[in-house]
Backbone as a ProteinNet text record, in pm:
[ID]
protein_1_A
[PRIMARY]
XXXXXXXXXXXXXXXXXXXXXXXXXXXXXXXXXXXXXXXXXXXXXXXXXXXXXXXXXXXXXXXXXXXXXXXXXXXXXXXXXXXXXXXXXXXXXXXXXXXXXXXXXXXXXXXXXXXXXXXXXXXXXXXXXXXXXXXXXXXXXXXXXXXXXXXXXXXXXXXXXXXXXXXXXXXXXXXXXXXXXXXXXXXXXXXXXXXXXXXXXXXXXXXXXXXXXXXXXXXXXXXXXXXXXXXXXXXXXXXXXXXXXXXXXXXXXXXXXXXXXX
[TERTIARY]
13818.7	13773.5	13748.9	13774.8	13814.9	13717.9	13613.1	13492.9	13546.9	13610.1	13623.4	13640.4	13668.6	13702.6	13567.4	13474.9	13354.5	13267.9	13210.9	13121.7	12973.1	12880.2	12730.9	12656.4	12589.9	12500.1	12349.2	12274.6	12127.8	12093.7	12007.6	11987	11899.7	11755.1	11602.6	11598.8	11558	11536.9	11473.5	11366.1	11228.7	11218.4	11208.5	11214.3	11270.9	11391	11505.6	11489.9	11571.9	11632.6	11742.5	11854	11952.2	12056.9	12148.6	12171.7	12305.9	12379.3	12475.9	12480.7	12409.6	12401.9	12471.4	12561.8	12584	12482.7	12471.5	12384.5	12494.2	12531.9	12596.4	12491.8	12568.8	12540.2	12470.5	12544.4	12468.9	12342.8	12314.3	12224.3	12130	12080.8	12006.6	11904.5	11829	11738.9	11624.1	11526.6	11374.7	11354	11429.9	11372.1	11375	11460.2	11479.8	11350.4	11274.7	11182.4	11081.8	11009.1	10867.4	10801.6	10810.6	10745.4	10756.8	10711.7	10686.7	10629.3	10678.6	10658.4	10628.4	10633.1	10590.4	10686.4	10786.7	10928.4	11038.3	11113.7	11213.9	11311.1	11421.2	11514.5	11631.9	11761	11876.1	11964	11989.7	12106.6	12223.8	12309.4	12463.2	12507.4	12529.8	12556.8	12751.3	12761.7	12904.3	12943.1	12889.2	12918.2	12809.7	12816.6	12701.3	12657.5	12633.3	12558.9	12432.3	12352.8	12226.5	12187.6	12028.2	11981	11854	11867.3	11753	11664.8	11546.5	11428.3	11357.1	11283.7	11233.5	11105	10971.6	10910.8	10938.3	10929.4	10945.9	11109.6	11185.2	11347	11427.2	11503.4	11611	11763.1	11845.2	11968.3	12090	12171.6	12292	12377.1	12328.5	12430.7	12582.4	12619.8	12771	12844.2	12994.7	12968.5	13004.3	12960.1	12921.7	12814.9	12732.1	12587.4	12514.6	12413.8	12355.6	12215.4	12094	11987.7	11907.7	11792	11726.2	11573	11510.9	11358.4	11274.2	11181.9	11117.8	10956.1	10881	10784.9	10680.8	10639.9	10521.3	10593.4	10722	10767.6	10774.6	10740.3	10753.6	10898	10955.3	11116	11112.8	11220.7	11270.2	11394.3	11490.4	11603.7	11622.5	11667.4	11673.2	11845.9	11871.2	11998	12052	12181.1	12230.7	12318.1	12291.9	12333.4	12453.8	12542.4	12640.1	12756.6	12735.6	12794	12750	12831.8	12753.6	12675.9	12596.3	12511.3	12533.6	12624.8	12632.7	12618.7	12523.4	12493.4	12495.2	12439.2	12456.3	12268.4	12173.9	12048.9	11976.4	11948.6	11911.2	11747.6	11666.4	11512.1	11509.2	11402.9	11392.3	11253.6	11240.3	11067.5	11124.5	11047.2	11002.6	11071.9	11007.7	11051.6	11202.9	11311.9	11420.9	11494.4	11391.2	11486.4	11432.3	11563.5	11571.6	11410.8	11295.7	11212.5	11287.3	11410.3	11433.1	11523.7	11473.8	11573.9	11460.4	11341.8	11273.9	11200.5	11189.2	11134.4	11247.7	11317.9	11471.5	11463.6	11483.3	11545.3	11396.6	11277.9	11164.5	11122.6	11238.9	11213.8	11302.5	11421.3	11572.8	11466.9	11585.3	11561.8	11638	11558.9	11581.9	11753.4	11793.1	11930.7	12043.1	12151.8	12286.7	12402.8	12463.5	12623.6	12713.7	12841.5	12948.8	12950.7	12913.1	12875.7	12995.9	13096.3	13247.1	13250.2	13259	13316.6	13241.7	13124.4	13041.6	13121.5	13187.1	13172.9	13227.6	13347.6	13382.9	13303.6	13157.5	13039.2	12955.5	12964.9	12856.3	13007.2	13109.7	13168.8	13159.6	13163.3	13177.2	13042.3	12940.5	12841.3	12874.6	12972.1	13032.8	13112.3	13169.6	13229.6	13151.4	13035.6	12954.7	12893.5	12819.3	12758.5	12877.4	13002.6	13084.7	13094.7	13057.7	13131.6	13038.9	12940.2	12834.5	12728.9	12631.8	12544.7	12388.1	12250.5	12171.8	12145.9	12122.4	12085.4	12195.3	12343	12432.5	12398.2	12385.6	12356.4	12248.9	12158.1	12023.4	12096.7	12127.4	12165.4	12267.8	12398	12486.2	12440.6	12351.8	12277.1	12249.2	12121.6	12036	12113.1	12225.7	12283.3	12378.9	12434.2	12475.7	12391.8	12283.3	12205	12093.4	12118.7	12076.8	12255.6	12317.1	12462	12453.6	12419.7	12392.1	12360.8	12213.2	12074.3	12163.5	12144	12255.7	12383.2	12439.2	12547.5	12521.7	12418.5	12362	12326.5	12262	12154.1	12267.3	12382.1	12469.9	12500.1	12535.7	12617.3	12548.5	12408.8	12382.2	12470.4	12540.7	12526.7	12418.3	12346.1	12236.4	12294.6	12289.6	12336.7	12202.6	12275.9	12201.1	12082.1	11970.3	11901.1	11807.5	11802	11638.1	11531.1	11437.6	11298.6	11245	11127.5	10994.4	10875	10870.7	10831.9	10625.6	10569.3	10469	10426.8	10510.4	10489.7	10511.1	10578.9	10587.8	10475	10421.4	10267.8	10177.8	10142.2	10061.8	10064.3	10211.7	10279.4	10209.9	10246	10211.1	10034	9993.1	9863.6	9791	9852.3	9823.8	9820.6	9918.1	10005.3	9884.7	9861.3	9780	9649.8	9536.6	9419.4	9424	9549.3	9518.7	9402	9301.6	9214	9012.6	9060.8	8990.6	8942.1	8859.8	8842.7	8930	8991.7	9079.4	9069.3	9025.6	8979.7	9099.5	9069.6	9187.2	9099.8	8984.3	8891.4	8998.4	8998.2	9012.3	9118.7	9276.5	9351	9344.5	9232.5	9179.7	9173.9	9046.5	9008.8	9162.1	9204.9	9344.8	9398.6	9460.8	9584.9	9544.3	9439.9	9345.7	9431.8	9473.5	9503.2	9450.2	9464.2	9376.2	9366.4	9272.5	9346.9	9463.9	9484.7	9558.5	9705	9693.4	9830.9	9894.2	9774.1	9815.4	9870.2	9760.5	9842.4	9955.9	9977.5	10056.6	10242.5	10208.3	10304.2	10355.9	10245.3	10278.5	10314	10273	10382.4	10478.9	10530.2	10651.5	10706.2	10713.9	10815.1	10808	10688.2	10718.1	10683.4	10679.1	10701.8	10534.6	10448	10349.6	10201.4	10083	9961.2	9928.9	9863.3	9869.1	9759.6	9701.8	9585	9612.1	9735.4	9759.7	9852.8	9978.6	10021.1	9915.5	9815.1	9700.1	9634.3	9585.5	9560.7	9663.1	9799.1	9914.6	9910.6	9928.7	9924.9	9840.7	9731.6	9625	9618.7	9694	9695.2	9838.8	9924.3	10047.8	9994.4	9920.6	9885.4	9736.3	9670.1	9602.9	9677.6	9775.2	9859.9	9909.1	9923.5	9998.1	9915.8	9783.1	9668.2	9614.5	9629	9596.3	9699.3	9835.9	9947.5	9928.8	9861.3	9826.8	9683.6	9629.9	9488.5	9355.4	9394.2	9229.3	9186.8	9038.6	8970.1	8950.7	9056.6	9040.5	8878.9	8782	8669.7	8672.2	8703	8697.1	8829.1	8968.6	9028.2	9013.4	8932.7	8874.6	8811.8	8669.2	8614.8	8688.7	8756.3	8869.9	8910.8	9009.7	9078.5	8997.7	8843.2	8761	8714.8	8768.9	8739.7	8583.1	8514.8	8368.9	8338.6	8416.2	8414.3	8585.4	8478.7	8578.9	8651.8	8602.7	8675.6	8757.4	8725.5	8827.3	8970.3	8947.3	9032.7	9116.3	9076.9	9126.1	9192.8	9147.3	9228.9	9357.2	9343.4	9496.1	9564.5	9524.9	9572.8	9691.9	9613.1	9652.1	9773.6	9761.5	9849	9971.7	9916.9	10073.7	10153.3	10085.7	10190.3	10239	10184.2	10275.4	10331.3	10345.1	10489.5	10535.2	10552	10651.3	10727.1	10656.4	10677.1	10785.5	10755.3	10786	10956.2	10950.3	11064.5	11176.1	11156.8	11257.3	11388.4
-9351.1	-9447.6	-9582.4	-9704.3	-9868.8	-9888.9	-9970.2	-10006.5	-10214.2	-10247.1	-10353.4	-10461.6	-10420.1	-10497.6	-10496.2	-10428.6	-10402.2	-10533.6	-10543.9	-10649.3	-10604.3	-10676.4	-10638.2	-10679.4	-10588.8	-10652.3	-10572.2	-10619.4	-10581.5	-10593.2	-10459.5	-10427	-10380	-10497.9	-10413.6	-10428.8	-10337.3	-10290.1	-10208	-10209	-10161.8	-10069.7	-9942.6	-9876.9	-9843.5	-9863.8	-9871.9	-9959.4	-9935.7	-10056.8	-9996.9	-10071.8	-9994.9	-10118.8	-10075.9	-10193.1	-10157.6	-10243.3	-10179.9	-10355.7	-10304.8	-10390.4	-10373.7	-10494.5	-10548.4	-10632.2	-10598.4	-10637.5	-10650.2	-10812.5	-10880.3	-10891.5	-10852.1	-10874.2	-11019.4	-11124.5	-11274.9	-11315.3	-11183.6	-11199.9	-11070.6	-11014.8	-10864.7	-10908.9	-10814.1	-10808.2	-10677	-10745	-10621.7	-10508.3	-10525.8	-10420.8	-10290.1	-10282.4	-10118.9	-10071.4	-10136.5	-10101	-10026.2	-9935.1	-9895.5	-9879.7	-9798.6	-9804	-9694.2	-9634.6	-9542.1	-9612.4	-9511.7	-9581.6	-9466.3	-9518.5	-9404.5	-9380.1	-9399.4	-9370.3	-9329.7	-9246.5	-9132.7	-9282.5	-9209.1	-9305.4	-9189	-9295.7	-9212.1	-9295.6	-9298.5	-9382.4	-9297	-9341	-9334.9	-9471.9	-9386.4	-9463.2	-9521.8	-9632.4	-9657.4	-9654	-9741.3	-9771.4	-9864	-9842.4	-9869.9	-9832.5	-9907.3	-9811.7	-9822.8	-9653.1	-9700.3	-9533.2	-9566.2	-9419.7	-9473.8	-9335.9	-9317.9	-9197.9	-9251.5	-9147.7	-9156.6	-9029.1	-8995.7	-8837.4	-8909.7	-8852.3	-8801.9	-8724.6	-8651.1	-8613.7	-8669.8	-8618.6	-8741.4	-8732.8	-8867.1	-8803.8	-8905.5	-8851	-9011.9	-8983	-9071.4	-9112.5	-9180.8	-9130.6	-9206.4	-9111.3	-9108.3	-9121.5	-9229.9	-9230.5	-9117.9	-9119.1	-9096.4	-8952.5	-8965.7	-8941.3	-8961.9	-8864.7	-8915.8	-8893.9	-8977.6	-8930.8	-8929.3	-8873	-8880	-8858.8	-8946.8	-9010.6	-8932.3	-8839	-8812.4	-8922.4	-8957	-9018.8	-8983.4	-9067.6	-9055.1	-8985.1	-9006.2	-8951.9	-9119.8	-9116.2	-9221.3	-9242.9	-9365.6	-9356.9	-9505.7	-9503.2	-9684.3	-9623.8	-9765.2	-9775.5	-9799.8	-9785.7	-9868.4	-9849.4	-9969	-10068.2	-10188.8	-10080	-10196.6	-10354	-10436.5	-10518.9	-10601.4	-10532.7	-10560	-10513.8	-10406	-10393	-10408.5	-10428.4	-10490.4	-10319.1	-10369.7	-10178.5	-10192.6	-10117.7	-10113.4	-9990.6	-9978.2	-9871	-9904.5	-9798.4	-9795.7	-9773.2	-9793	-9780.6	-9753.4	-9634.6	-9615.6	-9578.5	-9639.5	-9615.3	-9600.8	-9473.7	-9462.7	-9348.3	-9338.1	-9235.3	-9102	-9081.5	-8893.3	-8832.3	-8904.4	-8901.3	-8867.1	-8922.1	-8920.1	-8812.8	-8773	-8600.4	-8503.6	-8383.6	-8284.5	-8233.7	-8140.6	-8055.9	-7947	-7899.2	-7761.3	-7797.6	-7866.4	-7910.9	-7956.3	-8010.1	-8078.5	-8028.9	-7892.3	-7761.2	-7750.9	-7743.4	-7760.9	-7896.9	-7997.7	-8103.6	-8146.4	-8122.7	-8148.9	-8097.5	-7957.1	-7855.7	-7869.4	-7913.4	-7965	-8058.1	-8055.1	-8143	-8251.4	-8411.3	-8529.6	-8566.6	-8512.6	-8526.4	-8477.3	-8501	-8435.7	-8445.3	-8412.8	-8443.8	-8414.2	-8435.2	-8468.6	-8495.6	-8610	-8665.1	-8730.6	-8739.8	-8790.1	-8799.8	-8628	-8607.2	-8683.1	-8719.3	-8853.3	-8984.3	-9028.2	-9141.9	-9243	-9142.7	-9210.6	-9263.8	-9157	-9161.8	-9335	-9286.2	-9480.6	-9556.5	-9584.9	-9694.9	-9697.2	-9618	-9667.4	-9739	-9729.2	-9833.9	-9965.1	-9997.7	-10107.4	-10174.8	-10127	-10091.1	-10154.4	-10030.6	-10050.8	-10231.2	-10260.9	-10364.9	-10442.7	-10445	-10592.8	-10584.4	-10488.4	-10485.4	-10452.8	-10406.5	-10367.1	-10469	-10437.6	-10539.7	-10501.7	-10479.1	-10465	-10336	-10311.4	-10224.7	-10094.2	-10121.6	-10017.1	-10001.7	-10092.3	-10044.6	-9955	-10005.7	-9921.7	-9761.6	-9719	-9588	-9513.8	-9592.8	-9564	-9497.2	-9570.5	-9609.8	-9444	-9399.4	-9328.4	-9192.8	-9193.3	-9095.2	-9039.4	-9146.2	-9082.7	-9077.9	-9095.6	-9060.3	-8920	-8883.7	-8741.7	-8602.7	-8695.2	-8609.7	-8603.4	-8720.5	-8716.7	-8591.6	-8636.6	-8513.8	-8402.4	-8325.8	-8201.9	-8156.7	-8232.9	-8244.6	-8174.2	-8216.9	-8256.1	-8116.6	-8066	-7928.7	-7799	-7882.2	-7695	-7660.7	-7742.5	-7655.1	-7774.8	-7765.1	-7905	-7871.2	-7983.6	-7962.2	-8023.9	-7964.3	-8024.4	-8077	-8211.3	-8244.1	-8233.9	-8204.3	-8192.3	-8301.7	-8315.8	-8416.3	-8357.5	-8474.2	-8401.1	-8434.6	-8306.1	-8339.8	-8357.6	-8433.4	-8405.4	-8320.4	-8201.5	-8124.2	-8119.2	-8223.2	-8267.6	-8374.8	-8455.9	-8535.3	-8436.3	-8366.3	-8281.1	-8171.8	-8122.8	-8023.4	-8183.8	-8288.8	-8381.2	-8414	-8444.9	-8462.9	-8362.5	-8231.6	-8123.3	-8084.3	-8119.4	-8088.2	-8233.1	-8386.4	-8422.7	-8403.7	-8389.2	-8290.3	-8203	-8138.2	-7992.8	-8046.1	-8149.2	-8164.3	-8337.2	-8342	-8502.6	-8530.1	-8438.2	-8445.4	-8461.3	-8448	-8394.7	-8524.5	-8539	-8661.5	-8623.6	-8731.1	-8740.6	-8899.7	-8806.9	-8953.8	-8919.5	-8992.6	-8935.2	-8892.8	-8802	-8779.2	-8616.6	-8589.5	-8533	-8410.7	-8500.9	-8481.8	-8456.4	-8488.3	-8451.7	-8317.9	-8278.7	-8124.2	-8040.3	-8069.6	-8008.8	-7953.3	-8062.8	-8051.3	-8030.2	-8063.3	-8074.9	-8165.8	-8248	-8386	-8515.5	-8604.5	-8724.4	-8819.4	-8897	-8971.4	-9077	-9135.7	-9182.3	-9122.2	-9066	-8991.6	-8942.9	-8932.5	-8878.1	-8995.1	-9135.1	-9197.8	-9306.4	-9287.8	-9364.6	-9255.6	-9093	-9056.5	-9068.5	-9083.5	-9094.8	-9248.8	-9369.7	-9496.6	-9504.3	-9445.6	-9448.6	-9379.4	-9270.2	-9207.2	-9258.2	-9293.3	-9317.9	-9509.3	-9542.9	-9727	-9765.6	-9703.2	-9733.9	-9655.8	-9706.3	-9661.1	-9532.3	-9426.1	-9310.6	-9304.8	-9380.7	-9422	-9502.8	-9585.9	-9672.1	-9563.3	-9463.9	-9375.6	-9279	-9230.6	-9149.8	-9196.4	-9356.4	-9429.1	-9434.9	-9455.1	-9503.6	-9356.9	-9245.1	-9068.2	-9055.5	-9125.1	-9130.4	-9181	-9310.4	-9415.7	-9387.1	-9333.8	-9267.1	-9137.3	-9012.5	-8937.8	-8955.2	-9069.5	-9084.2	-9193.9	-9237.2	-9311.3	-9172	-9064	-8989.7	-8964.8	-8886	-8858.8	-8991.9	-9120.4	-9238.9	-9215.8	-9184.8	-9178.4	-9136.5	-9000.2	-8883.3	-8888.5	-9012.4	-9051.6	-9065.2	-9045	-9001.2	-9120.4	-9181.6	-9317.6	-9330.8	-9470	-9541	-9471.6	-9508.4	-9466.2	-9327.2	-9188.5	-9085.4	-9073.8	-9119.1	-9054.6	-9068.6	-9235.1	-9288.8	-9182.7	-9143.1	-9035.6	-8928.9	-8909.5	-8774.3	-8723.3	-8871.2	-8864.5	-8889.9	-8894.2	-8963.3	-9097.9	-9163.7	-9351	-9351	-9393.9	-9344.8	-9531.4	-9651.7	-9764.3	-9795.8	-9799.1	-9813.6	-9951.6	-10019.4	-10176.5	-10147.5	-10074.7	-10043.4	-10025.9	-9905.4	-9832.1	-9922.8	-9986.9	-10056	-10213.8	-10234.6	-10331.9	-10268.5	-10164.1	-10099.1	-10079.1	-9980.8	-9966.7	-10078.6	-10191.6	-10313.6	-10351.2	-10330.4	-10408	-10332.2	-10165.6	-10089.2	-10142.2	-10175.9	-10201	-10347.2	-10416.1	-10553.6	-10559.3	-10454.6	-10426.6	-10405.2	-10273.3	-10243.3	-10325.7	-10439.6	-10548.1	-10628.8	-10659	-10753.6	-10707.1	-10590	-10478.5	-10464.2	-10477	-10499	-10572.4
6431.9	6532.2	6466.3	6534.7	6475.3	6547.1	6491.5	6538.6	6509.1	6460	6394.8	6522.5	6638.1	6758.7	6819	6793.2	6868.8	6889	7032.2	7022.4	7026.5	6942.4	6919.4	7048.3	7076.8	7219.5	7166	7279.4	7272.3	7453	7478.2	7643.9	7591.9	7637.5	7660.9	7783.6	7898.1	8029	8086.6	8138.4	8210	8064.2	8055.3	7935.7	7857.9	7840.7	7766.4	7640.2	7540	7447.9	7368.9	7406.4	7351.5	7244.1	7166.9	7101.1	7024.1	6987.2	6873	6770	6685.5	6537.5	6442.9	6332.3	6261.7	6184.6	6047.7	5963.5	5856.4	5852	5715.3	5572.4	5454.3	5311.6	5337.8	5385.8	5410.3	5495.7	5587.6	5675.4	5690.8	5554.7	5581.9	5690.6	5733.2	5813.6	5764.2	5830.1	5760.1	5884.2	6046.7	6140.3	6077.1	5997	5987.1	5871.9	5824.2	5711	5803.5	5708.3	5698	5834.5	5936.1	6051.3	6116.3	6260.9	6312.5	6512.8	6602.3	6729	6800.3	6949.7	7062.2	7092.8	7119.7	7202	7083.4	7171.9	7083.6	7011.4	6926.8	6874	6847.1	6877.7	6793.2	6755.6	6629.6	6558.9	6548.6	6559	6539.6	6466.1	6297.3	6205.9	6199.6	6184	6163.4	6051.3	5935.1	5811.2	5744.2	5627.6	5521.9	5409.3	5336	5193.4	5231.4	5289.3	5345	5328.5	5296.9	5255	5355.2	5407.1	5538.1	5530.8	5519.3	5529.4	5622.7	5708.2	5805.1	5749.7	5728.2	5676.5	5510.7	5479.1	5359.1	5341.1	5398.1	5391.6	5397.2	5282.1	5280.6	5230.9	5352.8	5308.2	5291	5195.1	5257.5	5331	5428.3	5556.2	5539.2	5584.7	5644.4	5793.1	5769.4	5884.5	6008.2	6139	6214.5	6249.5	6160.4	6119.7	6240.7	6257.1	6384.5	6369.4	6351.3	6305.7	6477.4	6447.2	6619.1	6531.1	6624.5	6568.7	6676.6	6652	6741.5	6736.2	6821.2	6866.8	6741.7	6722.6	6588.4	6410.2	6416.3	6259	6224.9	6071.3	5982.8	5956.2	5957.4	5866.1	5824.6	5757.7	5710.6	5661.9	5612.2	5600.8	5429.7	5339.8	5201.8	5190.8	5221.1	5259	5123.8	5094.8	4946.3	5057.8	5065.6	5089	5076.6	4995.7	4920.6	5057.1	5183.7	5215.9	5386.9	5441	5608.4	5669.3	5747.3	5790.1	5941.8	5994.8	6118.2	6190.4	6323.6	6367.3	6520.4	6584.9	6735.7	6720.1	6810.4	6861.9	6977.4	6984.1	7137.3	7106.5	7218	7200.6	7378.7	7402.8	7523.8	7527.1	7611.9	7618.4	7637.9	7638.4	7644.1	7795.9	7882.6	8027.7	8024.2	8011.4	7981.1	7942.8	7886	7794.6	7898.5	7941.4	8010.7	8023.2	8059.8	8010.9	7942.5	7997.9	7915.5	7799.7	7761.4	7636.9	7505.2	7545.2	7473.1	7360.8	7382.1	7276.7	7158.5	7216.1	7144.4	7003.8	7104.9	7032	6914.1	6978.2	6885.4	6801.5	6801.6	6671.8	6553.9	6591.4	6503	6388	6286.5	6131.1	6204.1	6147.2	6256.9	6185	6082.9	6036.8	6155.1	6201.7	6266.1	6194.5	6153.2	6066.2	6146.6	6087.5	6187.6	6320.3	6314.5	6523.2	6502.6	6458.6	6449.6	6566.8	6686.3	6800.1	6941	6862.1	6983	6955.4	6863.8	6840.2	6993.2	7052.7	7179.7	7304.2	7293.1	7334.4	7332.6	7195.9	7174.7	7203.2	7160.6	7177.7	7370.9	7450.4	7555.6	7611.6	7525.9	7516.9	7503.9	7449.6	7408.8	7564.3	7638.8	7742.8	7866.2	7896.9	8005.6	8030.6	7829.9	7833.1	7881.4	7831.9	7920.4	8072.8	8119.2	8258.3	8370.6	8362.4	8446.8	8442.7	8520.9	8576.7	8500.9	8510.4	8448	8530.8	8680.4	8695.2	8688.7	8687.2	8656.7	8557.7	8462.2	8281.6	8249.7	8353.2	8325.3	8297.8	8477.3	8481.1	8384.4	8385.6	8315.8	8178.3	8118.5	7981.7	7956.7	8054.1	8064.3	8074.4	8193.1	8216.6	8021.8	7957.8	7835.8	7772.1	7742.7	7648.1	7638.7	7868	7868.6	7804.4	7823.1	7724.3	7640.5	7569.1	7409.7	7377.2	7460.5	7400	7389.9	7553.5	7539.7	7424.2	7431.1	7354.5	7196.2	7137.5	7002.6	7002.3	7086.2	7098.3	7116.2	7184.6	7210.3	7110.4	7037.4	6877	6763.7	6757.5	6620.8	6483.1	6395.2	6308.6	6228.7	6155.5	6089.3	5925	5917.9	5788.1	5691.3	5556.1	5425.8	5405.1	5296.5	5294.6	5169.6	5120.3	4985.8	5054.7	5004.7	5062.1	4928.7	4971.6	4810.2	4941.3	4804.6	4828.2	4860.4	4752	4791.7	4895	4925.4	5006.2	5139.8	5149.1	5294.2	5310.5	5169.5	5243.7	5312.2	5211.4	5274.6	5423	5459.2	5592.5	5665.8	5623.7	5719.5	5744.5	5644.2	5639	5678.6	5706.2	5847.4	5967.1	6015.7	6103.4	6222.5	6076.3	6132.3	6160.4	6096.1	6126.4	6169.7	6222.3	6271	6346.1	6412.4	6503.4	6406.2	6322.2	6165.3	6085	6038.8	5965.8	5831.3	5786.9	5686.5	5586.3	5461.6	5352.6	5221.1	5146.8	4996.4	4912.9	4946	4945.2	5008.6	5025	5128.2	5102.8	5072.5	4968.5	4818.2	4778.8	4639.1	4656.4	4746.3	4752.1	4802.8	4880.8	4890.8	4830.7	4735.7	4640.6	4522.8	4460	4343.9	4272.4	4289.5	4217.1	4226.3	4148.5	4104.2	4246.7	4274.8	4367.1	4322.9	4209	4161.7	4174.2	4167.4	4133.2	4333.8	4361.7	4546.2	4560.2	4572.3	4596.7	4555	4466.2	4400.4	4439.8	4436	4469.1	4598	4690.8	4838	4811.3	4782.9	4803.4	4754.5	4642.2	4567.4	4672.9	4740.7	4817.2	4986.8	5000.7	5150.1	5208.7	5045.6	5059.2	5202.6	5162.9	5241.9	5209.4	5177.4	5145.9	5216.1	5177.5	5226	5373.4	5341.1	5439.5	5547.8	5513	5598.5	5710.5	5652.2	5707	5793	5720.7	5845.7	5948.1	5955.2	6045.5	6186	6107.9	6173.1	6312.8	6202.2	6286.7	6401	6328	6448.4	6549.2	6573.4	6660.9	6768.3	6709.2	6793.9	6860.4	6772.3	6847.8	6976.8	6977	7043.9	7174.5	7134.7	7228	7326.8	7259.1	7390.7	7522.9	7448.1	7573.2	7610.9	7576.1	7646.5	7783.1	7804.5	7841.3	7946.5	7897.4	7999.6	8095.1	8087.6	8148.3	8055	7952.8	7905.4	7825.4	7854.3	7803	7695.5	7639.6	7500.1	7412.2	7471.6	7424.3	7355.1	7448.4	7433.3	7322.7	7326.2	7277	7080.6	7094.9	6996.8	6933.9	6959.7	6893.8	6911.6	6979.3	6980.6	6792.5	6732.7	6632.5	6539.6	6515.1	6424.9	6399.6	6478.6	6454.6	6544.1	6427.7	6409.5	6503.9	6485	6562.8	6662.2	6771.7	6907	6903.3	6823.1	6804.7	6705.5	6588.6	6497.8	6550.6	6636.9	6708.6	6801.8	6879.2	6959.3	6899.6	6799.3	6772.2	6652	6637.1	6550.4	6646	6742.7	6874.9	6929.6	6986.5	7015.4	6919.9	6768.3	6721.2	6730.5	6705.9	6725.7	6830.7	6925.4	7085.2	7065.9	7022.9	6991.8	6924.9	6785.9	6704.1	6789.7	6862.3	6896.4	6992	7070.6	7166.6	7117.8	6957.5	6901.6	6771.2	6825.8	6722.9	6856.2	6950.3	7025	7055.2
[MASK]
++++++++++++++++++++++++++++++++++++++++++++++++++++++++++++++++++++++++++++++++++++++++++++++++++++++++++++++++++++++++++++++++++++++++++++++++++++++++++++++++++++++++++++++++++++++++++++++++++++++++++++++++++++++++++++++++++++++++++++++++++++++++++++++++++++++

């Protein structure tokens, strides 16, 4: 598949954001670094020298690679520049995906390999954006990206990836007591290692303070039951944030990243 005729567009729409990017050696860009959101993601990689991690697992992708971001996982991009990084981008909510599918797709390793046989899939993304209107696009949009899903789930292939093996009990043993007060303090008694060494291994591998990552856990998983009705206040002491202003102004800032990552 010749992607070389392709034109780059960008469609943010009521909840949607969908996109197909070109990133020149002359013009890198930082969106893809260090971050984590409320709403699902799936890339469909074209070409690139680009190593992608998503929590504790990094792989080289290849093209037509298909990674899928579930809501609250950590990832970034580490992108040699030497060669242009072009991908396809779809961000959309939870709402969107089947119910009988969602047990499914939230249990998969966020890696897919050989999505070769989608690739006709995203290019007609390419397609819709010239010729349709905003609200056909909306649907159109929505309707392939509930195929996608499906698609991905009847027969996944799950591509290869290294994990570090300590950084993924930490992961998991957030995970498990996100509701829990959590210090590096905390992780000491755990693991019985230095704090030095916790964290210095957790930034070397996941390019972000370990604390700053547990805050982050906290503030996505308290974004869901905000979602679901339940008061800033309460969900505050819910996750441990011992000050409601604390809370609410991390809160606040997560949602204007993400405002502003669009």
């Amino acid at each position: 598949m010749c992607y070389n005729s392709a034109k780059m567009f960008s469609f943010a729409y009521k909840n949607i954001d969908f996109s197909h990017k070109l990133d020149n050696s002359s013009s890198p860009t930082e969106h893809y670094y260090k971050h984590m959101h409320t709403f699902n993601e799936i890339i469909f990689f074209v070409k690139g020298n680009v190593d992608f991690t998503i929590e504790s697992e990094t792989r080289r992708m290849k093209a037509g690679d298909i990674v899928y971001i579930a809501p609250g996982k950590y990832h970034f991009a580490t992108v040699d520049n030497s060669a242009p990084y072009e991908r396809y981008v779809l961000k959309f909510p939870n709402s969107l995906i089947p119910e009988f599918i969602k047990d499914k797709l939230f249990g998969y390793p966020a890696f897919f390999g050989n999505g070769s046989f989608l690739a006709l899939n995203f290019k007609q993304l390419d397609y819709y954006k010239e010729n349709f209107n905003d609200e056909e696009l909306y649907t159109l949009f929505m309707c392939e990206t509930m195929k996608l899903i499906v698609m991905l789930c009847q027969e996944p292939i799950h591509a290869s990836f290294k994990a570090n093996k300590f950084i993924d009990q930490i992961i998991r043993y957030v995970e498990e007591h996100i509701r829990e007060p959590i210090s590096l303090d905390t992780f000491v008694n755990e693991f019985n290692f230095s704090k030095s060494y916790i964290s210095n291994e957790f930034k070397n591998q996941m390019k972000i303070p370990i604390m700053h990552y547990v805050r982050s856990k906290k503030i996505i998983a308290a974004h869901q039951l905000i979602l679901n009705g339940h008061k800033k206040s309460d969900v505050a002491e819910m996750f441990g944030f011992e000050n409601y202003s604390t809370f609410y102004r991390a809160y606040q800032k997560m949602l204007e990243a993400e405002i502003t990552s669009t």
